[in-house]
N, C-alpha and C positions, 0 to 999 in steps of 0.2 A: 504493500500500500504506500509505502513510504517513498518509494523509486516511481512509482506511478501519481505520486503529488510532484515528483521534482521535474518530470518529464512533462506532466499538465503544465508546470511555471512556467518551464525552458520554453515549452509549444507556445505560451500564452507572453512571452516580454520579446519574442521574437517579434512580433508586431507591433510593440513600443514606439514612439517615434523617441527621437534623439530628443525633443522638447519638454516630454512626458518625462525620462529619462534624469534628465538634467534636474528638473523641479521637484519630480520627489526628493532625489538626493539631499536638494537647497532646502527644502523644506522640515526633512526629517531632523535636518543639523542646527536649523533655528530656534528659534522659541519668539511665540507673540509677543511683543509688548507693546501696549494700544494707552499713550494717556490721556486720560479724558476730556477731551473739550468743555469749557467753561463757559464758551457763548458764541452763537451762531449767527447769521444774516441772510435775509432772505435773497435770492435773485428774481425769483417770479412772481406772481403776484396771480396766478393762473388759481382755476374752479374746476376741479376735476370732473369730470360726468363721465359715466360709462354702464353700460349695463351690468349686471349680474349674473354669475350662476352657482355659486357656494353659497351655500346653505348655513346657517351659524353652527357651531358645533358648540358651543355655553348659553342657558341662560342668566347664569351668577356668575362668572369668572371664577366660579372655583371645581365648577363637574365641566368635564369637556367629554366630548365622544368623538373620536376618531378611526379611519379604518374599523369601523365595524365593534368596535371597544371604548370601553367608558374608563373615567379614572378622574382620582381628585386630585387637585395641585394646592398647597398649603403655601400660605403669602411666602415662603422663601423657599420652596423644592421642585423648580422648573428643569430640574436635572434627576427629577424621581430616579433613583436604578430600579425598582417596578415595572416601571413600563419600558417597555423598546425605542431603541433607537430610531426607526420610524416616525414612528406613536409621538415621540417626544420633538422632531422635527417638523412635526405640524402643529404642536402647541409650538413651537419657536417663528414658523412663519408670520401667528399673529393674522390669518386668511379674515378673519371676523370682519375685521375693520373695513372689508368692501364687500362683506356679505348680503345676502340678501334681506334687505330691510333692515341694517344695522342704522341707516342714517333713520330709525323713529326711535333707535336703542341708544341715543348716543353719550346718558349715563355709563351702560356698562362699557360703548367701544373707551369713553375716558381710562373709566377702572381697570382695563386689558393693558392698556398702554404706561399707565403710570404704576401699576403692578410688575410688566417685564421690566423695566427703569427700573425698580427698588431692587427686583428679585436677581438681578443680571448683572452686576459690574464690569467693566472689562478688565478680564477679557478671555475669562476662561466658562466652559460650558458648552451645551450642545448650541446655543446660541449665538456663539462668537464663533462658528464654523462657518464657512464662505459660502454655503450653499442653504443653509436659511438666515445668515446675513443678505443676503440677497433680494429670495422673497420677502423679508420684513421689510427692508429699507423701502420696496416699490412699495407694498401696503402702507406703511406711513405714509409715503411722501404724497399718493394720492388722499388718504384721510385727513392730513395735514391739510391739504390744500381746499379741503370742504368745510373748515371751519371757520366760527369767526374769530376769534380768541384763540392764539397758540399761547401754550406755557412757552417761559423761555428755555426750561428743562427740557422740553420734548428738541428744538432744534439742537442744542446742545451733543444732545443722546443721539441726535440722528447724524451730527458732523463725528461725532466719535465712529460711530456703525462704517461711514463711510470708510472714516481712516481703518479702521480696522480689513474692511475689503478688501481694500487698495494693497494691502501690503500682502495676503494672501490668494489671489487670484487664480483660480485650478486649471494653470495652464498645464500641470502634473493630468487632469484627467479629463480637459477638453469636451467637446460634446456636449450638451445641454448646459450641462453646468458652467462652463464658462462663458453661453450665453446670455444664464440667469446672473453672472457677476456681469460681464459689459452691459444689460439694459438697467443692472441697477446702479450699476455708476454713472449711465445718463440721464437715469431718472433724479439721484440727489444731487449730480452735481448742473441740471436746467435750476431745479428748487433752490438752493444752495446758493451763497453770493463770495467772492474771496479766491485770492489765488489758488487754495487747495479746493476748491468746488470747479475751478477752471482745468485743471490738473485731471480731476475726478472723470468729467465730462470729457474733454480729450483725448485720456484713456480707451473709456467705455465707447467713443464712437470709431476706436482705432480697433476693437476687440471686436462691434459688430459688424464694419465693413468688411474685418478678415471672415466673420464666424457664418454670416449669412448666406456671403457666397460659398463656401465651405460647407454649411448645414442644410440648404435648400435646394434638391436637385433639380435639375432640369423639366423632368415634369410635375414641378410641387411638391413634392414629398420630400420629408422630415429625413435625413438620412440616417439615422437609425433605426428607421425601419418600424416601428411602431405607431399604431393608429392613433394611439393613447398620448405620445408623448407629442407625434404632429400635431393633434390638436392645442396642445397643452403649449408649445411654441408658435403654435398659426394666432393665438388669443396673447400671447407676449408681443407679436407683429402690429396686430392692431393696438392695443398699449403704446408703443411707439409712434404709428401715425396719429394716434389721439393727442400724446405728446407733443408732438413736432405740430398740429395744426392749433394747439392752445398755447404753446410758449413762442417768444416770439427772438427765437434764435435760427439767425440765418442757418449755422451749420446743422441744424435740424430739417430748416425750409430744404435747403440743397437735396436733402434723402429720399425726401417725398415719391418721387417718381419711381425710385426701386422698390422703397417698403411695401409700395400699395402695390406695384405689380407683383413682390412675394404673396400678398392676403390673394391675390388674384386668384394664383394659379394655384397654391396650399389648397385654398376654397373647390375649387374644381377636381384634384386630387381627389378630397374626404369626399365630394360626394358620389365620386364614382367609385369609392370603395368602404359605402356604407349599403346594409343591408335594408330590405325594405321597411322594418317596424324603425328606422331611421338611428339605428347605433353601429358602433365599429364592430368588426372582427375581428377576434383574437389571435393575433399573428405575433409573437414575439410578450414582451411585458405587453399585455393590456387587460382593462377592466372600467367596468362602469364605476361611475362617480367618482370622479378624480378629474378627469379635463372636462372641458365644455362640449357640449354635443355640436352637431352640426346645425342645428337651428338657434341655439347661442349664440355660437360664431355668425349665423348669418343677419341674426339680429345685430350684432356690434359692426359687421361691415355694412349693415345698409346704415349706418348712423355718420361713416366715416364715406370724406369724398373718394369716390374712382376707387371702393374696394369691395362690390358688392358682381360677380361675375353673373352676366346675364344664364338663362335656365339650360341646361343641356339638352340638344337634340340630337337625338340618335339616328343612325338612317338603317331600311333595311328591318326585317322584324325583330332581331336579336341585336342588343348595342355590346360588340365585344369591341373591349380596348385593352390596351399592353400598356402599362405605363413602363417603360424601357431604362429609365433610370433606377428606379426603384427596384423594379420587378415582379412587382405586381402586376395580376389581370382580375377584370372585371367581368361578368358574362352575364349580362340582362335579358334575360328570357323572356321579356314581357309577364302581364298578368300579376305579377309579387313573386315573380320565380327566377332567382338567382344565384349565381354561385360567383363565390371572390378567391382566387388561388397563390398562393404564396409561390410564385418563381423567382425570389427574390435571393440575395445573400443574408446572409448573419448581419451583419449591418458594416459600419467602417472598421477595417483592419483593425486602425489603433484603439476605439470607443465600442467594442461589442456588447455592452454589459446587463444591457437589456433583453437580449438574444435569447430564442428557446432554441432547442434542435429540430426545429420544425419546416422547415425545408420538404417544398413539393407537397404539402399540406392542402387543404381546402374547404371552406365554408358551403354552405346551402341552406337558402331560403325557399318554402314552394308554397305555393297560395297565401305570400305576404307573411309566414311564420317561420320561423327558423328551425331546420330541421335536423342540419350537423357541425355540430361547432366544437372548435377546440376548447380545448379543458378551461382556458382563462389563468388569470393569476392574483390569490388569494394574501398572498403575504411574501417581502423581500424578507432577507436572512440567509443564512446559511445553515441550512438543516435539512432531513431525508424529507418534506415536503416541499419544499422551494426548489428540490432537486428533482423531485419529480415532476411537477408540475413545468418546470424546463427541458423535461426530458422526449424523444422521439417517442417513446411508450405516450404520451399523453397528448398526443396529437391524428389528426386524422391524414395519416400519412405510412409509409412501410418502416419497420421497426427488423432488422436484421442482427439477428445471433444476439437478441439483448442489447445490441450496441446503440450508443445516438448516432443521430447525422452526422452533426458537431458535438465537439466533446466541451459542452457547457461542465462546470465545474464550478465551486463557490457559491457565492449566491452573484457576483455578476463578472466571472471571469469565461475566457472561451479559450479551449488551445486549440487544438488543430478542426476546421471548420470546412463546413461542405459549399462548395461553390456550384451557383448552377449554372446549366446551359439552358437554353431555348431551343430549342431544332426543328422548332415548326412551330407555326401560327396561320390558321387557314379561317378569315374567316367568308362565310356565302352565307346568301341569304337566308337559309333556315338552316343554315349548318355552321358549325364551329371546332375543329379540330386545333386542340394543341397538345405539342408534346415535347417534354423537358428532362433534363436528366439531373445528377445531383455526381461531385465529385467523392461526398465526403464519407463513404465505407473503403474506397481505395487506399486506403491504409490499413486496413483488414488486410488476414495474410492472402486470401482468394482475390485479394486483390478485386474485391466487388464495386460495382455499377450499376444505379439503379435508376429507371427510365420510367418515365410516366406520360400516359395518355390518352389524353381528356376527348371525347365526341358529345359534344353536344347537339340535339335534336328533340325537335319541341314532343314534350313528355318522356323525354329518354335521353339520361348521360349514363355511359360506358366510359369507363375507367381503366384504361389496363395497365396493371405493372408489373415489372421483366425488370427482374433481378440477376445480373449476370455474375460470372467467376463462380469460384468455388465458395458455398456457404453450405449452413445447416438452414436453421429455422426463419425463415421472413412471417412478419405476422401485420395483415393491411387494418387498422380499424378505423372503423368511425362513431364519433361521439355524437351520443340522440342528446336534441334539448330535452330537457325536466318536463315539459309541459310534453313532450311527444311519446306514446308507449308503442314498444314493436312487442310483434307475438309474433314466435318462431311456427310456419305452418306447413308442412311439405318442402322442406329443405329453402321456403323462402322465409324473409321478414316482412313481415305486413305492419303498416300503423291508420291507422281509419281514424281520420283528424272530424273534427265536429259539424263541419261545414257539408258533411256528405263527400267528401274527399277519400283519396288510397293514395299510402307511399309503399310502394314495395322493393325490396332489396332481394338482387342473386346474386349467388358466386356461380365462377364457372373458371375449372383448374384447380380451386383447391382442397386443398385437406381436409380439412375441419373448419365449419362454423359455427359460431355459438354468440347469445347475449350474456353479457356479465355486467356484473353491477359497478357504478364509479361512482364519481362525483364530478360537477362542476363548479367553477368559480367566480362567477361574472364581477362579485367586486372583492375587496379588500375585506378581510375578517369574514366571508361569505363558504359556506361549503354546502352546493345542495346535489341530493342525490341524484342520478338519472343511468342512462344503460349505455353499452358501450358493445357492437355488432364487431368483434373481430371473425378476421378469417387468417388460417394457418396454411401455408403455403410451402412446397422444397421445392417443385420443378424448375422452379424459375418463370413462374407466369401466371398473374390473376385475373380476370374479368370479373368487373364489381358493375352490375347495371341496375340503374336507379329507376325507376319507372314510377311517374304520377298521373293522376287524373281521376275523375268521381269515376264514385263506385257504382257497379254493375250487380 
């Protein structure tokens, strides 16, 4: 086990950049020291507005509920060891203060703010970490700017928070995160008046000019690959042009034109790889109630100029699309019948951390309800469920000799990782053929390869997959949503949905099929049960055909 943790590391700082590299080192060898600002000045004079979609998680400042779990904070133990590191990163962000309907609570948002001040000094604690240093500083700086009366302790506390940013910035771990440090050093250092607010702001728009072209591919999407964290960054983009159109600094005016063509294209992205009841699919870290949905998001861009993307028309009866950078496809069946397929990578070499093994994977919706979904993700950590729930087993994809795709590891480490091919994309008008391959069992000693592909035709996908080189056991499953029941009937799976509908499932090629029981995860703290249709395979070759339509 031991030699097989050192070989995951080796596999896994191989893809390190020299940047990452460097800044751990710097960082390991430092120590913080943030002294506290005595008094602050404003630069703006701006009124924040923006719509909502966090929910308040207190109504007294002292129960909070997060991820799925409750817990009391006592006026000085904002650093509980009770509750997890998680847990305790969202009582740090401080999300309250632009939650929904906080501006009628605006007693307790006071008591949240001048209770982390009392309870927080700098500069030590889950708090004074760069990545809910971050989100706190943006939550201030917008609740600041909705009041009429600031203490001069609150600016004070917020040019300390800065300082303290500024000095640890996770250019060690890139990726989200050091996007959520550059927009909040534009956010405090517009608010903010003073050489080191200038400093702040020139920073954060040198981090976002690198991080956006960098984080935002070509067809819209989040490069790491995530539904969950694209939106969670597509609603940081509007933030900015909200910014940039209520402060009245040129070097914000100058942005305009790129930001909003990111929300453009982001926007267009999510909606062609959201399912019909209008939520993501679980491709990598995702889960309800964490980012904004896509009708949030559309609400905040119709509010901002030139960021609301006209409605999508599809041509032809089926709307298939490839997004090419991502690697994602969409396959709209018309009627609420769709299917979304991960051909996608793990995500950036250097930033995988969000990554499942789930490569060549696939969703399904049919008459508007969701019918096969990946497992979701219940809880980060590092423990035998955060490992499974990453794992190729809990995905609806092929699962060979026990092994993952990618050999996820930790709770957000990846070594050696499966990359895919495309090898066909056909689509006609009532037809849609594609098919894809994945690298990553080629380091199995059979040296295996395994190929997937998709026909789609209206009331009939056929799935086939060919598993080549030497193996033992391939095993294909697919995860039923909770609301759907199959009954095993003559070697098929039937589910008879309420509407007078039939979903039925064959194998053909393999070994053995059977339902067994799982779970799934749709959000944080969430574990509900539902069924799990696998089929056991050695030839090297399955047909899985789905067949819908009312029943006879």
């Amino acid at each position: 086990m031991a030699l097989k943790r050192i070989g995951q590391l080796a596999s896994t700082l191989r893809y390190l950049t020299a940047e990452q590299i460097i800044y751990r080192l710097y960082y390991r060898a430092r120590s913080l020291k943030v002294e506290p600002v005595k008094e602050a000045a404003l630069r703006s004079s701006m009124r924040w507005a923006s719509p909502g979609f966090i929910q308040l998680s207190t109504s007294d400042g002292i129960e909070f509920s997060f991820l799925g779990s409750k817990g009391r904070i006592e006026a000085s133990d904002w650093n509980a060891g009770q509750h997890g590191k998680l847990w305790l990163y969202n009582l740090h962000y401080l999300d309250d203060l632009n939650a929904v309907e906080i501006d009628d609570k605006n007693i307790l948002a006071r008591i949240l703010v001048n209770r982390w001040i009392a309870a927080n000094p700098p500069s030590s604690g889950n708090g004074w970490e760069p990545y809910p240093l971050s989100l706190r500083i943006v939550n201030l700086v917008k609740w600041f700017s909705r009041q009429e009366n600031l203490e001069s302790h609150w600016l004070a506390s917020l040019a300390t928070q800065m300082q303290a940013l500024a000095k640890q910035v996770e250019y060690h771990i890139l990726g989200n995160h050091l996007f959520a440090n550059g927009k909040a050093l534009v956010f405090g250092g517009s608010y903010l008046a003073g050489p080191d607010a200038d400093q702040w702001l020139s920073k954060g728009l040198k981090i976002l000019g690198r991080e956006i072209k960098e984080q935002f591919l070509g067809d819209g999407a989040h490069f790491e690959l995530s539904p969950m964290y694209h939106a969670t960054l597509l609603w940081d983009m509007c933030d900015l042009v909200n910014l940039a159109e209520r402060v009245d600094l040129p070097e914000l005016k100058v942005r305009l034109p790129e930001w909003r063509a990111i929300v453009v294209q982001g926007l267009r992205w999510l909606r062609s790889m959201q399912h019909p009841d209008g939520g993501i699919p679980f491709f990598n870290d995702a889960a309800f109630g964490i980012a904004p949905t896509l009708s949030d998001l559309e609400v905040y861009a119709s509010r901002l100029e030139g960021c609301l993307p006209l409605p999508d028309v599809g041509e032809g009866s089926f709307d298939a699309r490839y997004h090419a950078q991502s690697g994602y496809a969409s396959i709209d069946l018309g009627g609420g019948n769709k299917a979304l397929l991960d051909l996608a990578r793990v995500g950036p070499d250097y930033q995988p951390g969000h990554a499942h093994a789930d490569t060549l994977s696939f969703e399904l919706s049919l008459f508007g309800q969701r019918i096969f979904v990946n497992s979701g993700t219940s809880q980060y950590g590092d423990d035998a469920e955060r490992h499974r729930q990453r794992s190729t087993s809990a995905h609806n994809t092929v699962e060979v000799d026990g092994e993952n795709s990618s050999e996820v590891w930790s709770g957000f480490r990846v070594a050696r990782r499966a990359y895919p091919v495309l090898e066909l994309f056909v689509d006609q008008l009532d037809k849609v053929l594609i098919q894809a391959s994945h690298t990553g069992y080629l380091r199995l000693k059979g040296r295996v390869l395994h190929r997937r592909e998709w026909l789609f035709e209206s009331g009939h996908i056929e799935v086939l997959d060919k598993v080549e080189g030497e193996h033992g056991v391939a095993v294909a499953r697919l995860y039923v949503h909770p609301e759907i029941r199959f009954m095993e009937e003559q070697g098929r799976f039937i589910a008879r949905l309420g509407e007078g509908e039939c979903v039925t499932v064959e194998f053909k090629g393999g070994e053995s099929s059977r339902l067994v029981r799982s779970t799934w995860h749709p959000e944080f703290g969430t574990n509900i049960e539902n069924q799990c249709i696998e089929s056991i395979f050695r030839d090297g070759a399955l047909a899985t055909h789905i067949y819908w339509g009312a029943l006879v």
